[in-house]
DRENPA-3360 file (N, C-alpha, C; in nm, 2 decimals, always signed):
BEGIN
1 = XXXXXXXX = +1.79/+19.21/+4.37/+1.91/+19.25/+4.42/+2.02/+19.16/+4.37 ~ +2.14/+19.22/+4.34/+2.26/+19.16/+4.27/+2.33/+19.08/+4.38 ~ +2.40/+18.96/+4.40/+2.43/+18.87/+4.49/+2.60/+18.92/+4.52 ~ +2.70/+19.00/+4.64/+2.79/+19.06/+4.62/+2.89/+18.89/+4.58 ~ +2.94/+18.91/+4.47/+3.11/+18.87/+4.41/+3.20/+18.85/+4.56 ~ +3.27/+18.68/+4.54/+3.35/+18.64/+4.62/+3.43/+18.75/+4.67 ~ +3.47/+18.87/+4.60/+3.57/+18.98/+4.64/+3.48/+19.03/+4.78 ~ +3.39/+19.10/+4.69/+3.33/+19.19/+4.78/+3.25/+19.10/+4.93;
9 = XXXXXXXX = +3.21/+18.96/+4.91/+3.18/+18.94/+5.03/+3.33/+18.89/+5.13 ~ +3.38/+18.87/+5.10/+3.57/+18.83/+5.14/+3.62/+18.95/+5.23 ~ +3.54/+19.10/+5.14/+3.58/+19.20/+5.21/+3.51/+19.22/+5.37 ~ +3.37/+19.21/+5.31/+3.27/+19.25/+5.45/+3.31/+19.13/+5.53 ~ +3.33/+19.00/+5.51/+3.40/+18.96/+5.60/+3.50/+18.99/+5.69 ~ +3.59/+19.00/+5.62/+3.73/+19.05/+5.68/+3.68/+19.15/+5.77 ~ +3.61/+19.31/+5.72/+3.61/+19.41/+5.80/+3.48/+19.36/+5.86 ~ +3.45/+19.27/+5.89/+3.32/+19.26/+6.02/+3.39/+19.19/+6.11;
17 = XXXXXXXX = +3.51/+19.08/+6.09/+3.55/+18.98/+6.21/+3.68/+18.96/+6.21 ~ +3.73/+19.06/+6.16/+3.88/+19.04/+6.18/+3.91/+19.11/+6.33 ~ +3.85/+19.17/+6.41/+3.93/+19.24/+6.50/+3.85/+19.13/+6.60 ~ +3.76/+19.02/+6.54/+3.70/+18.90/+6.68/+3.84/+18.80/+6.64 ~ +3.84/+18.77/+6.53/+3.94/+18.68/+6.48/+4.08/+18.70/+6.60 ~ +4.11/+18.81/+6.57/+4.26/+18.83/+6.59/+4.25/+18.84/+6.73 ~ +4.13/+18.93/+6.82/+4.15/+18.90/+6.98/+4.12/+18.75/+7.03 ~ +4.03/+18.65/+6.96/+4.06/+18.52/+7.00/+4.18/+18.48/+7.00;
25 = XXXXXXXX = +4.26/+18.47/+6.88/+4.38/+18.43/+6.84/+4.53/+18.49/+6.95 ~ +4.49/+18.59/+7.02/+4.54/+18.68/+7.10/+4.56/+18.59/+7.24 ~ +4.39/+18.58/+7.23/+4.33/+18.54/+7.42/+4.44/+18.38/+7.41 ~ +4.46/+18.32/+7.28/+4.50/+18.18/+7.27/+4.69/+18.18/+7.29 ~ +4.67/+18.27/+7.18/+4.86/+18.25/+7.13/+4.94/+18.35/+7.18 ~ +4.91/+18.49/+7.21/+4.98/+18.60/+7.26/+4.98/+18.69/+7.14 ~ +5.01/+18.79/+7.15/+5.03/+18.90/+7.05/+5.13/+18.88/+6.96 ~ +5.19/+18.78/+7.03/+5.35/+18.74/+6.91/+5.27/+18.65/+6.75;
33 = XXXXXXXX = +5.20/+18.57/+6.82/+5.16/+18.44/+6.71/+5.05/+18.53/+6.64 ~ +4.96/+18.61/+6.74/+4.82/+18.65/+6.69/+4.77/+18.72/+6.50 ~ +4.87/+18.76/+6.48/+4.87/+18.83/+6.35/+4.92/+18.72/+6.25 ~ +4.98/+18.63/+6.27/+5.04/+18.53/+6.15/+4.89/+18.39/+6.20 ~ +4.81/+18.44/+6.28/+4.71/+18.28/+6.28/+4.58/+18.38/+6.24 ~ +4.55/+18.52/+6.25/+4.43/+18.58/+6.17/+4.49/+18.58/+6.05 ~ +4.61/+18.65/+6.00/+4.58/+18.63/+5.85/+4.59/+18.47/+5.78 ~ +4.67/+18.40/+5.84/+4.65/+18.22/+5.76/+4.53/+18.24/+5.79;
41 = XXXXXXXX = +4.37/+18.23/+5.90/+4.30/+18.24/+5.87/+4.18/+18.30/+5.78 ~ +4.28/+18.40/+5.80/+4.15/+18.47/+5.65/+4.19/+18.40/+5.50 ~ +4.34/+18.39/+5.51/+4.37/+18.30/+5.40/+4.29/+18.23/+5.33 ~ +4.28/+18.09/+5.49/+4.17/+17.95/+5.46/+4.04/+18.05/+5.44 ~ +3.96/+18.15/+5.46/+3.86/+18.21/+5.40/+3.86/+18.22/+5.24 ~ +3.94/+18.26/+5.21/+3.96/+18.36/+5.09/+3.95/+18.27/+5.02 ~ +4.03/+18.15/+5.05/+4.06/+18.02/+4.93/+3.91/+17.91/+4.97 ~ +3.84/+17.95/+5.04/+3.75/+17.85/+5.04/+3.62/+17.96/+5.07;
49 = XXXXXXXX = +3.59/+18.08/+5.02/+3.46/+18.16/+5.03/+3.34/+18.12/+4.98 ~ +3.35/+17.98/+4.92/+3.22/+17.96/+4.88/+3.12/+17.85/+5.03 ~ +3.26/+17.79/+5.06/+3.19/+17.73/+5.24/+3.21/+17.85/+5.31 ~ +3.25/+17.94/+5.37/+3.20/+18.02/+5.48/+3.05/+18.03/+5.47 ~ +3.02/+18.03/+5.57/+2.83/+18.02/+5.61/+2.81/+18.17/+5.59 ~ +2.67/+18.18/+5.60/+2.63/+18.36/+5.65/+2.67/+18.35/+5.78 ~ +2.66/+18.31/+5.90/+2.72/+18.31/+6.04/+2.86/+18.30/+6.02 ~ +2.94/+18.39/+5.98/+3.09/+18.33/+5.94/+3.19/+18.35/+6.09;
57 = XXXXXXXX = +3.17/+18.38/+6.19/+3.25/+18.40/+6.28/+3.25/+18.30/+6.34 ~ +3.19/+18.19/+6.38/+3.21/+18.08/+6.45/+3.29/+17.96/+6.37 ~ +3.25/+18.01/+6.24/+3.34/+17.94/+6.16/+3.49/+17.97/+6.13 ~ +3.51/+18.10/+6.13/+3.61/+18.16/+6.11/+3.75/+18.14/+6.24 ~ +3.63/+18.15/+6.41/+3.69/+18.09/+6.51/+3.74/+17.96/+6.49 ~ +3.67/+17.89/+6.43/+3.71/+17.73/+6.41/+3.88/+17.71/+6.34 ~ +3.85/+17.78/+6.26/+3.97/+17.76/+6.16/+4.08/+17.85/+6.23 ~ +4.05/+17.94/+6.30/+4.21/+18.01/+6.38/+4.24/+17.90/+6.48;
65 = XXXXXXXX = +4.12/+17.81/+6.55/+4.18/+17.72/+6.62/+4.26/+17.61/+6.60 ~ +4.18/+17.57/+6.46/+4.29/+17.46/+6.36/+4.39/+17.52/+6.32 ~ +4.41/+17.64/+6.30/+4.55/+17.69/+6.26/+4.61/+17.70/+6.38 ~ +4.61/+17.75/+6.49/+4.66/+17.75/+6.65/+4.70/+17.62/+6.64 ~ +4.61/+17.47/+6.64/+4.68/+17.34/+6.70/+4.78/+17.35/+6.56 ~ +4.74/+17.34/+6.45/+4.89/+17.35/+6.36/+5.01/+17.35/+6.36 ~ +4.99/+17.49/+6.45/+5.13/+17.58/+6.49/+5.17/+17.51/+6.61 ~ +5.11/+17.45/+6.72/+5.18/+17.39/+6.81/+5.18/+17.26/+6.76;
73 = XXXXXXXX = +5.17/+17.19/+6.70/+5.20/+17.05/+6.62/+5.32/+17.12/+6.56 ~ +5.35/+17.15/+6.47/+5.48/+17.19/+6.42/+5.58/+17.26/+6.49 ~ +5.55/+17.31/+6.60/+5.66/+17.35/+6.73/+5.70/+17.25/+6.80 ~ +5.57/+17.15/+6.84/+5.64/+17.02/+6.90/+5.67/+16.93/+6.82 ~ +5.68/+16.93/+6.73/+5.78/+16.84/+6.61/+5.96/+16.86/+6.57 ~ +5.92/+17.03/+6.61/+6.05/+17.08/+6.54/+6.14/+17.08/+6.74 ~ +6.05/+17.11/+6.82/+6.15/+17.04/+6.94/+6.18/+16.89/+6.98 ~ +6.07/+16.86/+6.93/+6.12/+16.67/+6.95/+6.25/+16.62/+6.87;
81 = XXXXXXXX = +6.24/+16.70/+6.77/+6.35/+16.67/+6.67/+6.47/+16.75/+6.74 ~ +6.50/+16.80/+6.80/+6.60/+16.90/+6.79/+6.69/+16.83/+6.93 ~ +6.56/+16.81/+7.02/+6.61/+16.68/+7.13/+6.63/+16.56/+7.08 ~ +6.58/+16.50/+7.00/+6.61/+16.38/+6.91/+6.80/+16.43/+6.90 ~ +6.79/+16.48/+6.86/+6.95/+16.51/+6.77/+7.03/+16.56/+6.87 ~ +6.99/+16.67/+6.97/+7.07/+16.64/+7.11/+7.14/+16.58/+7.19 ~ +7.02/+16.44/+7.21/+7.06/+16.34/+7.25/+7.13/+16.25/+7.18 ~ +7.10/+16.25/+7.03/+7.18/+16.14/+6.96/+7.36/+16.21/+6.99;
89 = XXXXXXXX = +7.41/+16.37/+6.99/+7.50/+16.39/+6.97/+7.55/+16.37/+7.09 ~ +7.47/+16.42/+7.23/+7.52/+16.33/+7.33/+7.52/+16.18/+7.38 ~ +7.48/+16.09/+7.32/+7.50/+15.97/+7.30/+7.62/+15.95/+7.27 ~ +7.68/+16.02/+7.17/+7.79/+15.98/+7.09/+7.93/+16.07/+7.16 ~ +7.91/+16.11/+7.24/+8.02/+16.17/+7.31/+8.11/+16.06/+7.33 ~ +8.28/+16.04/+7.35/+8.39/+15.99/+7.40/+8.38/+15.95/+7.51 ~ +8.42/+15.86/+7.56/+8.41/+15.82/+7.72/+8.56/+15.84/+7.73 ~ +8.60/+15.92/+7.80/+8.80/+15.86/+7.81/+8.86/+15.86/+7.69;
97 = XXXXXXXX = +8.82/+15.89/+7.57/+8.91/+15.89/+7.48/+8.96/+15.73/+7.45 ~ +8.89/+15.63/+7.47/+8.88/+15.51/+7.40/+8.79/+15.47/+7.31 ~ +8.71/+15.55/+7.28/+8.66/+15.53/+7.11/+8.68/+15.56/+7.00 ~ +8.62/+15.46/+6.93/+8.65/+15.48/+6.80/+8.66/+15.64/+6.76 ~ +8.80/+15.66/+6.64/+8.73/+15.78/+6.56/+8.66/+15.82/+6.51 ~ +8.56/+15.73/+6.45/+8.41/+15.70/+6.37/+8.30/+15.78/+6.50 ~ +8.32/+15.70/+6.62/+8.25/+15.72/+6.71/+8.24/+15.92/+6.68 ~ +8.35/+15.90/+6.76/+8.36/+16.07/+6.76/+8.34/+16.17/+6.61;
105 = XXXXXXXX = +8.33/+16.15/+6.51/+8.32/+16.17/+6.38/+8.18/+16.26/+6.46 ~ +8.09/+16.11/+6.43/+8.01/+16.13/+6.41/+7.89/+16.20/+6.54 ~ +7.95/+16.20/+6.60/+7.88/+16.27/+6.70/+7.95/+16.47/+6.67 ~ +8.04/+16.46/+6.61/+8.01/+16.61/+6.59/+7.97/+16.61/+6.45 ~ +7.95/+16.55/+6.35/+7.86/+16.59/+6.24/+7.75/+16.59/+6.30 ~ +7.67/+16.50/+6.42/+7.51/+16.53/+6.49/+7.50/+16.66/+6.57 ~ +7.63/+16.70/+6.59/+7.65/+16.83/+6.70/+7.59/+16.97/+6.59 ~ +7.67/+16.95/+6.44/+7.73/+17.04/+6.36/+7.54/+16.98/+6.28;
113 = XXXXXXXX = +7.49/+16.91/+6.29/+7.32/+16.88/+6.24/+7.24/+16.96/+6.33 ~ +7.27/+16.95/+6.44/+7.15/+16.98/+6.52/+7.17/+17.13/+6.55 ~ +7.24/+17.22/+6.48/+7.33/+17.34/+6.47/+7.24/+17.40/+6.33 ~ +7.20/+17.36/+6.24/+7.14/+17.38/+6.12/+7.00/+17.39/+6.12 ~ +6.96/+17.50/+6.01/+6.78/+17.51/+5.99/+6.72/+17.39/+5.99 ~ +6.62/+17.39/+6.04/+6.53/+17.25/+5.96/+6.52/+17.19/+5.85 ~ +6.51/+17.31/+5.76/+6.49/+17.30/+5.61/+6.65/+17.21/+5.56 ~ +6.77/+17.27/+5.59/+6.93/+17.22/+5.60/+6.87/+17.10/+5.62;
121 = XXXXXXXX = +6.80/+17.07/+5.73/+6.87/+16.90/+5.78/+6.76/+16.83/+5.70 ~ +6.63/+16.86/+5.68/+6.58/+16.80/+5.55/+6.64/+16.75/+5.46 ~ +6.71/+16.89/+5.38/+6.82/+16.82/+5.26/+6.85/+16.72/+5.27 ~ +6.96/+16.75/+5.38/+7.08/+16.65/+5.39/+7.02/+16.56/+5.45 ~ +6.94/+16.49/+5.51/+6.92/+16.39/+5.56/+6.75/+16.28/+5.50 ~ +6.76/+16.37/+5.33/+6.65/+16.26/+5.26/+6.73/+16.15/+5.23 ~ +6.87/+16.23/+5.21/+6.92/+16.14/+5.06/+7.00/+16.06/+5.21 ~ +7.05/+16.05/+5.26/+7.19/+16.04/+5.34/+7.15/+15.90/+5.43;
129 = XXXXXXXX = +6.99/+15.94/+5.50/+6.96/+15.86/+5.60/+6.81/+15.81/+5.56 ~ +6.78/+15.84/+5.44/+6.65/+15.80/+5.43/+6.69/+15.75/+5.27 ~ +6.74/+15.74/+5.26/+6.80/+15.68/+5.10/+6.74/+15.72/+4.99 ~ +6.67/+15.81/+5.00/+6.61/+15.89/+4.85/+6.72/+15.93/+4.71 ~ +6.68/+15.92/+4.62/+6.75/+16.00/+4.53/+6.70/+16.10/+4.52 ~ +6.81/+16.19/+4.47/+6.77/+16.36/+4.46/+6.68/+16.40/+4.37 ~ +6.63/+16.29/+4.30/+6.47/+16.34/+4.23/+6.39/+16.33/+4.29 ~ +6.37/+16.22/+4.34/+6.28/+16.20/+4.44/+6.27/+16.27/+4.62;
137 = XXXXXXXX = +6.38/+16.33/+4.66/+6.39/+16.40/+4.75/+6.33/+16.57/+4.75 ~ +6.35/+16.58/+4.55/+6.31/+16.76/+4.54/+6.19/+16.72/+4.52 ~ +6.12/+16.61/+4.47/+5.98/+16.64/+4.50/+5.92/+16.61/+4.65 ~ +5.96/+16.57/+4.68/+5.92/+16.54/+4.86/+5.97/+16.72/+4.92 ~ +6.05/+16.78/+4.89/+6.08/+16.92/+4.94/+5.98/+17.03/+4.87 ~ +5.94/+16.96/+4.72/+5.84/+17.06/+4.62/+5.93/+17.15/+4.54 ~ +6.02/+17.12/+4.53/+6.12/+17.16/+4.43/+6.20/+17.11/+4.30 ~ +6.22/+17.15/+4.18/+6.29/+17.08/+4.08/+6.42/+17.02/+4.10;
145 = XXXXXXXX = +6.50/+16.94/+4.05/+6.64/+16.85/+4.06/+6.71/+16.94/+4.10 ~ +6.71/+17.02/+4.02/+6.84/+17.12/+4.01/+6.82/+17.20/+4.13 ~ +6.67/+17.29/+4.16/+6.71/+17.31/+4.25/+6.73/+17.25/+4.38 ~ +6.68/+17.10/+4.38/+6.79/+17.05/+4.50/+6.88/+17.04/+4.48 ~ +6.96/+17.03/+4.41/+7.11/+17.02/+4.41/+7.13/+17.16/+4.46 ~ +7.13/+17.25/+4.43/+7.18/+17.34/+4.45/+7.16/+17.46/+4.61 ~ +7.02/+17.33/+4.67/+7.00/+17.34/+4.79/+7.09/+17.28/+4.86 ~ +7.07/+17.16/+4.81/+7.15/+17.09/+4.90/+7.33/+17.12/+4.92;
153 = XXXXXXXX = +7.37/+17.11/+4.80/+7.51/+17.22/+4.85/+7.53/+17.30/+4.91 ~ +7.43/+17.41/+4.91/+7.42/+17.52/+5.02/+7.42/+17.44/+5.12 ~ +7.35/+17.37/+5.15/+7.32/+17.28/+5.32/+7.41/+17.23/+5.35 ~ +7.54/+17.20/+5.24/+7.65/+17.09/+5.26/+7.72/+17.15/+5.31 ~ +7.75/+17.32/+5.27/+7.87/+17.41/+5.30/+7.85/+17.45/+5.44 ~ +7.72/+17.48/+5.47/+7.67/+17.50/+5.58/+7.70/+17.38/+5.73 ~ +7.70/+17.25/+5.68/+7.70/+17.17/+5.77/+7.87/+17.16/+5.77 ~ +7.95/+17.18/+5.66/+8.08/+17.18/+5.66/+8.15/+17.33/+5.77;
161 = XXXXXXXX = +8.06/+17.44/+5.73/+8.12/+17.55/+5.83/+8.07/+17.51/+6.00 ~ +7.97/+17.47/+6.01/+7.97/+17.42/+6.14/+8.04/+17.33/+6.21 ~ +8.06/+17.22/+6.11/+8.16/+17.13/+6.18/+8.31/+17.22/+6.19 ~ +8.35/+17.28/+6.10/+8.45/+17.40/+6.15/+8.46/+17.47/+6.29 ~ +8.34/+17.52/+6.29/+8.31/+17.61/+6.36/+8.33/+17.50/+6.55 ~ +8.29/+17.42/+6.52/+8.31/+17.31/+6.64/+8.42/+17.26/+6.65 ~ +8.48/+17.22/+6.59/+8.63/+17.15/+6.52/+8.74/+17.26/+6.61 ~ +8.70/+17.38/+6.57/+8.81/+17.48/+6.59/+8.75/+17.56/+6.72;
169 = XXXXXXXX = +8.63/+17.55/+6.77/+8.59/+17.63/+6.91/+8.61/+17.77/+6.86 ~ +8.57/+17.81/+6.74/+8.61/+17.98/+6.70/+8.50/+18.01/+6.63 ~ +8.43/+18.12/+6.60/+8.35/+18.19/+6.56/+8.34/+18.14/+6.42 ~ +8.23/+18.13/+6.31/+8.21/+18.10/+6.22/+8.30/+18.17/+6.10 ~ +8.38/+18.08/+6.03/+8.41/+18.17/+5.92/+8.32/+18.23/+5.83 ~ +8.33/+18.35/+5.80/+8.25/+18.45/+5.73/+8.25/+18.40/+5.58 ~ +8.37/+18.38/+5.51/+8.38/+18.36/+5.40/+8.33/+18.22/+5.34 ~ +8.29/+18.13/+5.47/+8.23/+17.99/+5.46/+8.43/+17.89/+5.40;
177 = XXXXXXXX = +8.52/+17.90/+5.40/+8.61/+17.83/+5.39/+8.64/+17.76/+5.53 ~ +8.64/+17.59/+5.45/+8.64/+17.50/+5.58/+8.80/+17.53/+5.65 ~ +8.74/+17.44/+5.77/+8.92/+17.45/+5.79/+8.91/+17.28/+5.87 ~ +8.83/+17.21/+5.84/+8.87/+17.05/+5.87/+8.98/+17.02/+5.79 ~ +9.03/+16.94/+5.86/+9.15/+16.84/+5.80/+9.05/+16.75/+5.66 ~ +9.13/+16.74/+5.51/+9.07/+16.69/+5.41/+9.07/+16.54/+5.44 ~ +9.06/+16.49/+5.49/+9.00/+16.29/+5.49/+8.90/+16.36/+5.58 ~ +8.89/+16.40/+5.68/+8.76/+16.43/+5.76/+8.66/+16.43/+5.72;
185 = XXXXXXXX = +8.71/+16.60/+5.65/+8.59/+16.64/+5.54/+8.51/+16.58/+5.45 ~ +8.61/+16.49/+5.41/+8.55/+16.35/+5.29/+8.52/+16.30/+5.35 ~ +8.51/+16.22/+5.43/+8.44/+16.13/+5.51/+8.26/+16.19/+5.56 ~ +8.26/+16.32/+5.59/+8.17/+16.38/+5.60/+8.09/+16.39/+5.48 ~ +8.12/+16.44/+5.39/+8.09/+16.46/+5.26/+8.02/+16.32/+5.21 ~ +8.08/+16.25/+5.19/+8.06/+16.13/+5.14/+7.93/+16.03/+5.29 ~ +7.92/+16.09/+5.37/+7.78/+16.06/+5.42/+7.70/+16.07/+5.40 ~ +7.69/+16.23/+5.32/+7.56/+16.31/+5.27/+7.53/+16.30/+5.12;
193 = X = +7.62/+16.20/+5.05/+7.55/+16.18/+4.92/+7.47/+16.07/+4.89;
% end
């Protein structure tokens, strides 16, 4: 008897335990998460079919559950951070209007951060606050030079319309044209290089 090709056993996999896969991942995460943690699961199958056992469901359980803590590791990272930044921008709030300009600067560039994707504040805050250079920052992101730069400008215009958007208490401009006063803006700018 001919031994079935990674394909074809990948397949009888899938159609033997995908509907146990995906109601575990169900009973765990809800119907919302359940489809994006069976297929990364079958994924980690696909790319590693030579370890699945013949018993593949208990195994296959294992790996939806390491993908499930995954996904809650990377939810409570991306909210610790977001309260991290929260609080830094409420830290930095004015008491009375006796602080420094700096003071206040910078608590709405944290307001106009904590307002931006993840991926955004990555950019802007390898080079800015973690002192990388932009070669070394697009490989830390998995990207070539160029296209960090070209990320990161996007991120810049972005953190520049937000501070707008705060600055002025008005709906985002569409066309992305700032409307900070220019020393501001440079002063901003000149953070993030």
């Amino acid at each position: 008897m001919i031994e079935p090709g990674p394909r074809d056993r990948f397949t009888a996999l899938y159609d033997a335990c995908y509907p146990s896969v995906y109601a575990y991942a169900v009973s765990r995460a809800g119907r919302q998460l359940a489809e994006e943690v069976a297929s990364e699961t079958f994924c980690v199958a696909w790319r590693r079919i030579d370890d699945v056992p013949d018993e593949a469901l208990p195994w296959l359980l294992g790996v939806a559950r390491n993908v499930l803590r995954e996904s809650y590791r990377a939810d409570a990272r991306r909210q610790s951070l977001e309260s991290e930044l929260a609080a830094w921008a409420a830290a930095g709030e004015p008491a009375a209007g006796d602080v420094a300009d700096a003071v206040t600067e910078r608590a709405a560039v944290l307001r106009a951060l904590a307002t931006l994707s993840d991926g955004d504040r990555e950019l802007l805050t390898l080079v800015a606050w973690h002192g990388l250079r932009a070669a070394d920052a697009a490989k830390v992101v998995g990207c070539s030079t160029a296209t960090y730069f070209v990320r990161l400008h996007r991120a810049r215009r972005r953190l520049e319309r937000a501070m707008a958007v705060a600055a002025a208490g008005e709906p985002d401009v569409a066309d992305g044209a700032s409307v900070l006063p220019s020393e501001s803006l440079e002063s901003v700018k000149e953070s993030f290089r």
